[in-house]
NUTORFI-309019 format. One record per residue (C-alpha): residue number from 1; x, y, z. Coordinates in steps of 0.1 Angstrom, whole numbers, plus 5000, padded with zeros to 4 digits. Layout:
! NUTORFI-309019
   pos      u      v      w
   NUM      X      Y      Z
...
END
This chain:
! NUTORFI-309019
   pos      u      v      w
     1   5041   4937   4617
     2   5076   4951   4636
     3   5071   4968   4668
     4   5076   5005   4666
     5   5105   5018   4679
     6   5093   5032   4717
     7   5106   5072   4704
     8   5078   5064   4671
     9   5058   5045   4696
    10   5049   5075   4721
    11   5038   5096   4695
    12   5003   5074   4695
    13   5000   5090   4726
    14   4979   5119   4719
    15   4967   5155   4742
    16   4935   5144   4761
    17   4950   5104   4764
    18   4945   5087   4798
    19   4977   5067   4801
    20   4986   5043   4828
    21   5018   5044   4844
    22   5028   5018   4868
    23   5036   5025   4904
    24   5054   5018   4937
    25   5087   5007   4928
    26   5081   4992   4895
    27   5079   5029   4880
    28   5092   5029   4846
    29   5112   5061   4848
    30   5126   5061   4814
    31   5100   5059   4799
    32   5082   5084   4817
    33   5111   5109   4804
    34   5106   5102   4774
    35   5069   5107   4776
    36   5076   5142   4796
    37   5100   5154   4767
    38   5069   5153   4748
    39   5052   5177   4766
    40   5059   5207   4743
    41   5033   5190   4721
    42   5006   5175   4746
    43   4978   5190   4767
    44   4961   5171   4795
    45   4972   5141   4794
    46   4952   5123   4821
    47   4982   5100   4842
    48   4968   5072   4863
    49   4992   5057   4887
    50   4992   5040   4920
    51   5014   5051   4943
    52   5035   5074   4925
    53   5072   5072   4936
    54   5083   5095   4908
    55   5077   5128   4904
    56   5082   5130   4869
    57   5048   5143   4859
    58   5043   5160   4888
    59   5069   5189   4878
    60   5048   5223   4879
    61   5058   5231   4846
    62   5040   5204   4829
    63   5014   5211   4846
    64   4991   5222   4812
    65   5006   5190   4796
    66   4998   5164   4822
    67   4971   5161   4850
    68   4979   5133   4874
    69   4944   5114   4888
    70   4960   5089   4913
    71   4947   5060   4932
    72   4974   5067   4963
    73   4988   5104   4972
    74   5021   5097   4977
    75   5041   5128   4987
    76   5050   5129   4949
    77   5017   5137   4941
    78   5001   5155   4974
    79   5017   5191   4959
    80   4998   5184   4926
    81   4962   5176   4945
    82   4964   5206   4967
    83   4971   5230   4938
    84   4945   5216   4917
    85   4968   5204   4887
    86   4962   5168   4902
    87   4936   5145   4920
    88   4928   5113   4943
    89   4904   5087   4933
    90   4887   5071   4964
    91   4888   5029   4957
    92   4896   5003   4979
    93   4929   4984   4965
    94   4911   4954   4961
    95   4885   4971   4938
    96   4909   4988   4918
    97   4914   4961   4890
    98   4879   4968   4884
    99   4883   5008   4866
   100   4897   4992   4836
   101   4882   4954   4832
   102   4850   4973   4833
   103   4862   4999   4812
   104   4855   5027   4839
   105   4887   5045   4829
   106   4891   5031   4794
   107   4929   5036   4789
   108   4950   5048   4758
   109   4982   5034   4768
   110   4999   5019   4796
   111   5037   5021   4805
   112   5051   4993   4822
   113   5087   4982   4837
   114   5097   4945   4830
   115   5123   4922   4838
   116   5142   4905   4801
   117   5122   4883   4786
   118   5128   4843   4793
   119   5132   4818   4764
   120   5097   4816   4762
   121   5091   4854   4755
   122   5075   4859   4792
   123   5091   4892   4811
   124   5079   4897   4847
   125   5065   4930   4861
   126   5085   4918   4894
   127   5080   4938   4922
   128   5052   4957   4912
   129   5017   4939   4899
   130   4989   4956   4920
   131   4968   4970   4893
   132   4987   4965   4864
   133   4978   4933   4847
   134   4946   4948   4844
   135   4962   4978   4832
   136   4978   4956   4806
   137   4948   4938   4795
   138   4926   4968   4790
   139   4951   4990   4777
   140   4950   4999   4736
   141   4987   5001   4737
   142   5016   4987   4756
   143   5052   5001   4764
   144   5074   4985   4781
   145   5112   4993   4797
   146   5131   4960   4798
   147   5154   4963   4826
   148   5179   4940   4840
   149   5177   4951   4873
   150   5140   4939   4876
   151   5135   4904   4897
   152   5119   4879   4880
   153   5091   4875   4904
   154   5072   4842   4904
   155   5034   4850   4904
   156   5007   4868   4880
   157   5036   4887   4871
   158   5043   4870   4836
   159   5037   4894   4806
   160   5044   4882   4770
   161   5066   4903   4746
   162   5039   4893   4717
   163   5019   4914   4743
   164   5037   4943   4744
   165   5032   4965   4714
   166   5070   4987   4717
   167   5097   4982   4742
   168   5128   4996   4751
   169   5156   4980   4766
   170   5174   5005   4796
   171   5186   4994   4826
   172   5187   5015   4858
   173   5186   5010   4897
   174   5150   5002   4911
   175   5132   5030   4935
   176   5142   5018   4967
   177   5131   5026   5004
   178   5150   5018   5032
   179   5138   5019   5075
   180   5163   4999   5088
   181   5177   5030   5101
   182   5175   5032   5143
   183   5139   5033   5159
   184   5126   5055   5186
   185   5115   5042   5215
   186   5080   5050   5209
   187   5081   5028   5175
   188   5097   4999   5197
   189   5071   5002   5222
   190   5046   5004   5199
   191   5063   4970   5179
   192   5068   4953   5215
   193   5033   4953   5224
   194   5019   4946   5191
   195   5039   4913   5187
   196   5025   4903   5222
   197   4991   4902   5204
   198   5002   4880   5178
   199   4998   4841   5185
   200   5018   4814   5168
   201   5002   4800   5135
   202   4993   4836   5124
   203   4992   4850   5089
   204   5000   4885   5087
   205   4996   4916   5067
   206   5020   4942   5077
   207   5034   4972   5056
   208   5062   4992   5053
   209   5080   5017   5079
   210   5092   5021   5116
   211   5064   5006   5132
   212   5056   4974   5113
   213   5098   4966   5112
   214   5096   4976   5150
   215   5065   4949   5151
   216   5090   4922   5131
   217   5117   4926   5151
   218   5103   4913   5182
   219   5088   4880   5161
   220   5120   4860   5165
   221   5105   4836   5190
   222   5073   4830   5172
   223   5068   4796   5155
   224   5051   4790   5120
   225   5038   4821   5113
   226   5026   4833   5079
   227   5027   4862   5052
   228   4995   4869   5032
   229   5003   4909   5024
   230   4997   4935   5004
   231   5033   4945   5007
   232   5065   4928   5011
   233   5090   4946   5029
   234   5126   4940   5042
   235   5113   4931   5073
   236   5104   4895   5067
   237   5139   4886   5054
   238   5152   4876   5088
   239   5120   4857   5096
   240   5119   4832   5066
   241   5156   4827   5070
   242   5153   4816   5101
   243   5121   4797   5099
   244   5100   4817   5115
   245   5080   4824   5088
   246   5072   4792   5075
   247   5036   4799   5059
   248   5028   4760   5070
   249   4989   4774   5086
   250   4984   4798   5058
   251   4952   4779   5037
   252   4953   4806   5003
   253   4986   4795   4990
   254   4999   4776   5017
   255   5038   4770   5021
   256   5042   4805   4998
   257   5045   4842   5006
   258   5019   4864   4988
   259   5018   4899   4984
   260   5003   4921   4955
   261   5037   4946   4956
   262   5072   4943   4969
   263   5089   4975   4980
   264   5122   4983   5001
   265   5159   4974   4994
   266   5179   4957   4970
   267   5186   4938   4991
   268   5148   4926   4992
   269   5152   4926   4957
   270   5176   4898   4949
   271   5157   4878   4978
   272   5125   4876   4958
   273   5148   4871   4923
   274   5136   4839   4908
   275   5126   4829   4946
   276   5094   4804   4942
   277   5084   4806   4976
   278   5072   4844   4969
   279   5042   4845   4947
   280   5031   4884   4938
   281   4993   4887   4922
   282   4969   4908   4914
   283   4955   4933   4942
   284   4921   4917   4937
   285   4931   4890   4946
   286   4953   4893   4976
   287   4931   4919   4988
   288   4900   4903   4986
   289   4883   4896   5024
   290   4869   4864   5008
   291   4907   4851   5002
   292   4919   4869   5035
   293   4892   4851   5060
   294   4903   4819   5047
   295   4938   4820   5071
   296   4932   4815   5104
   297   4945   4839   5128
   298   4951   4869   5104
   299   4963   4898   5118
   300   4961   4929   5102
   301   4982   4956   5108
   302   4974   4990   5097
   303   4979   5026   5109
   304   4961   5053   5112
   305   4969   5098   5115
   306   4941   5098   5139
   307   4912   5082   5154
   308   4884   5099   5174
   309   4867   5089   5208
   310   4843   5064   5192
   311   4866   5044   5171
   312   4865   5062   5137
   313   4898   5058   5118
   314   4914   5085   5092
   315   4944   5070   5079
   316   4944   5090   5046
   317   4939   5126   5049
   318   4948   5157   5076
   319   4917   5172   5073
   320   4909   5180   5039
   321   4943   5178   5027
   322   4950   5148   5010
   323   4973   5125   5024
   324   4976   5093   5006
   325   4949   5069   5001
   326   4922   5045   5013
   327   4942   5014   4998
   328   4938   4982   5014
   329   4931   4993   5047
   330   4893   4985   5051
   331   4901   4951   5028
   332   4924   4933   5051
   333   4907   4948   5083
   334   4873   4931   5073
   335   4892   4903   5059
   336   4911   4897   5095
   337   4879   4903   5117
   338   4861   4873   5095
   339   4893   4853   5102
   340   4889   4827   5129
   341   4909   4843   5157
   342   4917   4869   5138
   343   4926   4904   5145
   344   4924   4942   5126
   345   4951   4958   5145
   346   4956   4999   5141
   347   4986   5014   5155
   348   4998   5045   5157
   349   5019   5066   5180
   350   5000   5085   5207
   351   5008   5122   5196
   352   5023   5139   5162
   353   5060   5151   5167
   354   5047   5184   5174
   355   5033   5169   5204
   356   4993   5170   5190
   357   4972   5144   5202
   358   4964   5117   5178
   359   4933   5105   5196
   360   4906   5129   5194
   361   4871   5142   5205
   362   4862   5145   5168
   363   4883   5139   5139
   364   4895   5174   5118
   365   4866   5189   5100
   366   4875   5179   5063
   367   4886   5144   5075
   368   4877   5113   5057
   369   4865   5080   5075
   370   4892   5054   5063
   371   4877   5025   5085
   372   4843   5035   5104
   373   4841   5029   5139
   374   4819   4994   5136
   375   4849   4976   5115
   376   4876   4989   5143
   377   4885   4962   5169
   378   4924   4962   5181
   379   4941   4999   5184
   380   4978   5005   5199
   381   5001   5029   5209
   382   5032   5034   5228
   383   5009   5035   5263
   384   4988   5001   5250
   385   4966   4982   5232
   386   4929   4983   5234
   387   4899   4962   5220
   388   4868   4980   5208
   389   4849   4953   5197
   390   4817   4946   5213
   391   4820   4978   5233
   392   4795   5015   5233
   393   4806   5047   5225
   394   4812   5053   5265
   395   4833   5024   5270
   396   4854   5034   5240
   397   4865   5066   5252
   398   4874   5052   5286
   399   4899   5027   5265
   400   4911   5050   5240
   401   4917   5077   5269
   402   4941   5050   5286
   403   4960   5049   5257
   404   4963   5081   5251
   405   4999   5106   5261
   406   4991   5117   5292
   407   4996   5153   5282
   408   4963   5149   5265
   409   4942   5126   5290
   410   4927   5152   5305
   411   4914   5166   5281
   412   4900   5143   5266
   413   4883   5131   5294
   414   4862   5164   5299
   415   4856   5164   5261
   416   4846   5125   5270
   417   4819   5133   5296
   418   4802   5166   5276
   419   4799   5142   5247
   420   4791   5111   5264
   421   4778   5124   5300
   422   4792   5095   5313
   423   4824   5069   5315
   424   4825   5035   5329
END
């Protein structure tokens, strides 16, 4: 039977469908237009998206038309939780696969953003896989965008067009991010020390932003070091091209970069085109603590709004206001601390920019526990890096307290000793 053309196509997509719409900077923006010139004739059409970095469906006029359930707030979709036209969905990363292979969130249709199809008929979903295989397996229809400017990424990216039920060919720029811009000396400090932890032979998990490019940047002296992520970033460009990235220690995929998404520049872009050393794959994969522990010496860097005097990390919310996510936070930090010599490393800078402490006596009332204080070992900031492991609440808050802006040290050292009675 021909494919329906994707205009005919969208009109299987009925009010009270759950549709899934790929993320991060795979987005398929066309098609979500189209969709969202629709919306005259839908009502509550359930969106499910990782890390939304459009804000197509997130426009308060649709808001009787679409409701979008996401598995990461981004700050596209943080507007649409807080005034109740929207929600979060608390799941690790490397669980997420899971809602549709066991038909948890049975989905109508899934629209998807793939590279031109090869002469075998096999497109790539290029920088963006996470959850969408899954998506695409589970799904009762597929639509696809076909755009040029999407990497052939080497991987579990490979989706064929006999898969694919209606596709439209449109070609426009990729989402991009871009934090090569100057750092503050806070991020450097915070980068400086951080690198100092890391020993030669590691495998790393680092993300995206100031801090973990400040962290890269001081790398250039380490030997053989490895990248088993769950994001590829600009940052490791200068690394593999001057070997020191050379994934030689790594033992899950060893002599390859792995990640589950790639987002940043095009620059990062055309570096992972038709690249074979960089292998993206599914989230439950990469994320899995069983795969993780295998590398020896995995470090794993994550960050964190806030962490109180015992250890317990938020990472996803400012009190009850939804921030972003749980995502593979608690998976590569349990992953890392069953690694031999390996090490969950939180970072974050001492105080916000409006000069509130980011250590705390106890977390904001609302709050949710990203990591709980018994998986927290390594934490850094500007002023140092600590190790929790192995040590009671008491001996925490003497740490933390070291490492917190001295503006705040106080305190928190009086909050310490009516808490905790005593500090040695």
């Amino acid at each position: 039977m021909a494919k329906l053309i994707i205009d005919q196509a969208l009109f299987l997509i009925n009010s009270g469908a759950r549709v899934f719409v790929q993320g991060c900077g795979g987005s398929p923006r066309y098609l979500n237009r189209l969709l969202a010139n629709r919306a005259g004739d839908l009502r509550h059409v359930e969106i499910i998206s990782l890390n939304a970095l459009d804000d197509t469906f997130t426009n308060p006029e649709l808001k009787d038309s679409f409701f979008v359930n996401s598995l990461f707030a981004s700050s596209f979709v943080r507007s649409s939780i807080a005034n109740g036209s929207g929600s979060y969905i608390p799941t690790l990363l490397s669980e997420m696969p899971r809602l549709f292979n066991e038909n948890i969130l049975p989905l109508d249709a899934a629209l998807i953003q793939v590279s031109p199809p090869d002469k075998h008929g096999y497109c790539s979903l290029g920088i963006s896989v996470e959850v969408t295989q899954a998506a695409i397996r589970n799904a009762k229809h597929v639509f696809a965008q076909i755009n040029r400017n999407m990497p052939r990424v080497h991987g579990d990216t490979f989706v064929h067009m006999n898969d694919i039920d209606s596709f439209v060919e449109y070609d426009e720029p990729l989402i991009e991010l871009n934090y090569s811009e100057e750092k503050t000396q806070i991020e450097l400090n915070i980068g400086k020390k951080v690198a100092e932890l890391i020993e030669d032979q590691s495998t790393l998990q680092v993300g995206i932003g100031p801090i973990p490019d400040s962290i890269l940047m001081f790398l250039n002296n380490h030997k053989d070091l490895s990248i088993a992520t769950e994001m590829l970033s600009d940052g490791v460009i200068p690394l593999l091209e001057k070997g020191v990235i050379t994934n030689r220690y790594k033992k899950f995929h060893p002599g390859k970069t792995t990640c589950t998404f790639i987002l940043g520049t095009k620059k990062l872009y055309d570096f992972v085109d038709d690249n074979p050393t960089v292998l993206a794959m599914d989230a439950s994969i990469t994320n899995d603590p069983a795969q993780i522990r295998q590398n020896p010496r995995t470090c794993a860097i994550t960050s964190a709004l806030e962490i109180d005097l015992t250890g317990q990390i938020c990472s996803d919310s400012l009190g009850t206001i939804q921030y972003s996510g749980v995502g593979g936070q608690m998976d590569f930090m349990r992953g890392a601390a069953l690694s031999k010599y390996g090490k969950p490393i939180i970072v974050l800078p001492s105080q916000t920019s409006k000069g509130v402490s980011r250590i705390v006596n106890t977390l904001k009332e609302g709050a949710g526990v990203t990591a709980t204080r018994a998986h927290v070992h390594y934490v850094a900031t500007e002023y140092g890096v600590v190790n929790l492991f192995g040590k009671n609440y008491q001996q925490r808050a003497k740490k933390l307290i070291e490492i917190a802006h001295p503006n705040h040290r106080e305190a928190l050292e009086r909050a310490a000793y009516k808490r905790f009675k005593a500090l040695y």
